[in-house]
N, C-alpha and C positions, 0 to 999 in steps of 0.2 A: 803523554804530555801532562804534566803536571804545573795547574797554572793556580798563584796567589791573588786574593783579591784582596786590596787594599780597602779600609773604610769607606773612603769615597765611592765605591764600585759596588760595594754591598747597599748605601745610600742610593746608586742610580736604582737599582733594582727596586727597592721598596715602593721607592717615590718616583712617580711617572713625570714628574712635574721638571725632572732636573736633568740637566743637560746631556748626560751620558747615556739615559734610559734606554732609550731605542739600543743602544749599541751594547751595552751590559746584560740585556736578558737574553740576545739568543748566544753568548758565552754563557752563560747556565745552563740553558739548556745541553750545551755541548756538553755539563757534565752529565745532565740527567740522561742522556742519551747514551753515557759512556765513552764519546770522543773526547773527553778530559777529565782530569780528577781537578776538581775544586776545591782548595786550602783556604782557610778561612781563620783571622785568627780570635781568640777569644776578648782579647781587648777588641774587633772591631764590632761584636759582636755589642759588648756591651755600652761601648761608645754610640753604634747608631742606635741603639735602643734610646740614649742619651738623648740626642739631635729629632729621631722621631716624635718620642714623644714631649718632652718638655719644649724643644724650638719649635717643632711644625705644630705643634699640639696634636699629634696624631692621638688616636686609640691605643692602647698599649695589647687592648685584643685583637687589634687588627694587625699589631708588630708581631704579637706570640705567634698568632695562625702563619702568618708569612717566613718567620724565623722558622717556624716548627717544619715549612715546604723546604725552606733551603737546607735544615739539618738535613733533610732526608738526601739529600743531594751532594751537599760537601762533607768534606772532613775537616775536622777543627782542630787548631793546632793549638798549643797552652803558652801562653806566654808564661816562660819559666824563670825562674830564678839566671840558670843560665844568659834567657836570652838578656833581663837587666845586666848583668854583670858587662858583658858584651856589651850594651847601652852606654853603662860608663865608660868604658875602655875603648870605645870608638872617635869619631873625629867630625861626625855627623852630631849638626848643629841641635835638631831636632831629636829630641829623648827618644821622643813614641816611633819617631820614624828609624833608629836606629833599632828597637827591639823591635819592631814590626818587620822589616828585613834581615834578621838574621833570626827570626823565626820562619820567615819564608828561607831561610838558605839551609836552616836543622832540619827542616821539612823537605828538601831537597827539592824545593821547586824548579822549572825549568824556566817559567817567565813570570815576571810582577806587571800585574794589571794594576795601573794608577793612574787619575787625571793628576796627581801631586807631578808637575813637572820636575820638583830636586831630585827626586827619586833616579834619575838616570845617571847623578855624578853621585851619587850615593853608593853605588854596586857594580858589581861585572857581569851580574845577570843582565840581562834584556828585558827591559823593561818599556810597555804598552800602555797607552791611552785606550778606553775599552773601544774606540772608533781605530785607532790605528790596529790593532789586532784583529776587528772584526775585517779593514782591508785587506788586512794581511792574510788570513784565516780563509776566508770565503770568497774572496776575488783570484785566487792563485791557483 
């Protein structure tokens, strides 16, 4: 199972503070464990870098150590040339979220983990709320 995590999800993780928390790290863990591969893409990488530290004023030592935990755990996908092109040529409103999605789809993900509720008329993937997966995943 091959599952995408959108910005926001890489956000719940870092910062305990926000809404998804609880429900976004033990899908991490499902990859460190091996019951999923975790895709991650490079722009979200360096957008929450953005939001942690310059919005929350976090540490930028305390982004690297925690980014440096999650490297070890997912795989990162390149937002490419490609996927802009596709950006343009799509019909989805939002740029980022357009190459953000068909980089989870070149990545052959099987589901997008996002609280961005567009995200579900955006694709034909299946796409989760990190609580509506964690229902799904662990209650079944």
């Amino acid at each position: 199972m091959i599952l995408f995590f959108d910005t926001n999800v890489l956000l719940d993780i870092l910062m305990g503070s926000r809404l998804y928390h609880l429900e976004s790290a033990p899908i991490l863990r499902m990859g460190e464990k091996g019951a999923a591969q975790i895709v991650i893409s490079t722009q979200s990488i360096i957008d929450a870098e953005y939001v942690f530290t310059q919005k929350e004023k976090s540490s930028i030592k305390v982004f690297k150590e925690s980014i440096r935990f999650i490297l070890s755990i997912a795989t990162i996908a390149a937002i490419d040339e490609n996927n802009l092109k596709m950006a343009i040529r799509s019909n989805i409103a939002d740029f980022e979220d357009a190459a953000q999605i068909d980089c989870a789809t070149r990545a052959k993900c099987d589901f997008l983990i996002s609280s961005d509720r567009k995200w579900k008329g955006y694709t034909v993937l299946p796409v989760y709320t990190p609580k509506e997966f964690c229902d799904l995943v662990f209650e079944s």
